[in-house]
N, C-alpha and C positions, 0 to 999 in steps of 0.2 A: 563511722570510721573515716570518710573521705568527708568534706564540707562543701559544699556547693561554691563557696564562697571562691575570691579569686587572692590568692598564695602572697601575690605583690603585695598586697595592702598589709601585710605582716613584716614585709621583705622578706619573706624567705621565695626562693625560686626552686623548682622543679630542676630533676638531675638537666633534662634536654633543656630547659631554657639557659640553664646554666653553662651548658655544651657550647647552647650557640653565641652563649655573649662572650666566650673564648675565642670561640672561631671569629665571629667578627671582628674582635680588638687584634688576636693574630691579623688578620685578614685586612687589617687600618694598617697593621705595622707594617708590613711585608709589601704592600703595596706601594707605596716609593721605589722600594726595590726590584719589585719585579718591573714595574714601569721602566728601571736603568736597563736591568737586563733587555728588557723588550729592544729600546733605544740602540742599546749594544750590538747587539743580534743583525737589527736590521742597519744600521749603517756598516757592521761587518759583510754583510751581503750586499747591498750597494758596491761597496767597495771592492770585493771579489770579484763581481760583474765588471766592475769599472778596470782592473786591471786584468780581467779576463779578455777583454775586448781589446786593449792596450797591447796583450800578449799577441793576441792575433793577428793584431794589425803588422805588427814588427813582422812576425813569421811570413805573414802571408807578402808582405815589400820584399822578404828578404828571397822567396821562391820563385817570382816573378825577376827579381835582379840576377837569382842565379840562372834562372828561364835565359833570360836576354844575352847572359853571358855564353853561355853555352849553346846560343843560335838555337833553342829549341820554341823560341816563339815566334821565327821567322815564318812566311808562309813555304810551303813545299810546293813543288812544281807539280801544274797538272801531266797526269801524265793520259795521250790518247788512247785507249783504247782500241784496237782495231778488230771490228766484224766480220767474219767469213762466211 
């Protein structure tokens, strides 16, 4: 029923071997593309960071501005205490 013998040397292949030479030629094709995406992905998060930090810088000059205007970064007076 089955032959010892190895399928290739006929050309014919096996359901799985045939599975995987799909998978792998998908897997040659696709791979450019998912490399873009990858590429994509992470210069979009680079970039999100980069204008995350960006954002906060502005907020955080712009609380500190309002701070000074509004004399609340001034120092406060000490005030004594007195012990009885």
């Amino acid at each position: 029923m089955f032959n010892d013998r190895d399928n290739s040397q006929d050309g014919l292949k096996s359901p799985q071997e045939a599975t995987d030479d799909h998978q792998s030629t998908s897997e040659r094709k696709s791979a450019p593309a998912s490399r873009k995406s990858v590429l994509f992905i992470r210069r979009l998060y680079i970039g999100l960071i980069v204008a995350g930090f960006a954002a906060g810088g502005v907020v955080a000059w712009g609380v500190v501005a309002a701070m000074s205007q509004w004399g609340l970064t001034d120092s406060s007076p000490q005030i004594e205490q007195n012990q009885n």
